[in-house]
C-alpha positions as CSV (number, residue, x, y, z in Angstrom):
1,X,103.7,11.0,85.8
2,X,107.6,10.4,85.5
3,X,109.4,13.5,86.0
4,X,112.9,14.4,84.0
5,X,115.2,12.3,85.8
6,X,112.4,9.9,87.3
7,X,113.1,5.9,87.0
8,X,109.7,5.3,88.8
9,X,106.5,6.6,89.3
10,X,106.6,9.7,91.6
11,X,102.9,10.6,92.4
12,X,101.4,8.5,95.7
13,X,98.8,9.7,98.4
14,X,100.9,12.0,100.2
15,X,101.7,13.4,97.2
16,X,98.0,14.1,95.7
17,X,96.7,15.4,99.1
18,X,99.7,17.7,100.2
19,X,101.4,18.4,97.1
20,X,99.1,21.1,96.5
21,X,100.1,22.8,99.3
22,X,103.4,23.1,98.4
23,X,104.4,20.1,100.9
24,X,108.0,18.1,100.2
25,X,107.2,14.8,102.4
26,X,110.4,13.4,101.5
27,X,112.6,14.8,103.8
28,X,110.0,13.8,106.8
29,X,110.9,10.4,105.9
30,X,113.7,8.9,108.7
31,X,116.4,6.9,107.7
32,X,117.1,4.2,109.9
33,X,120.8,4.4,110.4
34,X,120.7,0.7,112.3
35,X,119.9,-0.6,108.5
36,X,123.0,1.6,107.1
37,X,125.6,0.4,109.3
38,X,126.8,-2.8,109.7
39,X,126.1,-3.1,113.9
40,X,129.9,-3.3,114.9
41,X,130.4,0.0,112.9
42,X,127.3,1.9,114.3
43,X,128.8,0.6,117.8
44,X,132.5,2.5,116.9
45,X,130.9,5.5,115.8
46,X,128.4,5.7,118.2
47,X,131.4,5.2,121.0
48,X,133.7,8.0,119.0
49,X,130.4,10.6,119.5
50,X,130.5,9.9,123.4
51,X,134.2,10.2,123.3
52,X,133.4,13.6,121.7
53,X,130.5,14.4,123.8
54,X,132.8,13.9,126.8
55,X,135.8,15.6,125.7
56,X,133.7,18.9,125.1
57,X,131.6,18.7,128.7
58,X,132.0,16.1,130.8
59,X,128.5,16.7,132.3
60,X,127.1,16.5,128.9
61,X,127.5,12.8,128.9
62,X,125.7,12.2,132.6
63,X,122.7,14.8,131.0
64,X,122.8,12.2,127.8
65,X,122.5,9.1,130.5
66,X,119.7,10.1,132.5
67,X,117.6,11.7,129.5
68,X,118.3,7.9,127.7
């Protein structure tokens, strides 16, 4: 049940029915960045990417705005 470097448990239902298919749920699993970052931080980084965005195609940014 634990494997060699296991501190808990790793079998669970995803595990037993896809496992055998060769299936690695894990990296399906999103990481909510909102919960990683304090909000002021996400909002400077977040800025800093569209700063980017804009300085490599300024249309980019408009293409960004209408699709969010």
């Amino acid at each position: 049940l634990l494997k060699a470097f296991s501190l808990v448990p790793t079998l669970n239902t995803f595990n037993e029915q896809l496992g055998n298919l060769g299936l690695d749920f894990f990296p399906m699993l999103v990481v909510d960045l909102l919960h990683e970052f304090k909000l002021g931080v996400f909002k400077y980084v977040f800025k800093h990417l569209i700063r980017l965005l804009y300085a490599i195609n300024h249309e980019s940014v408009a293409l960004l705005n209408e699709r969010y």
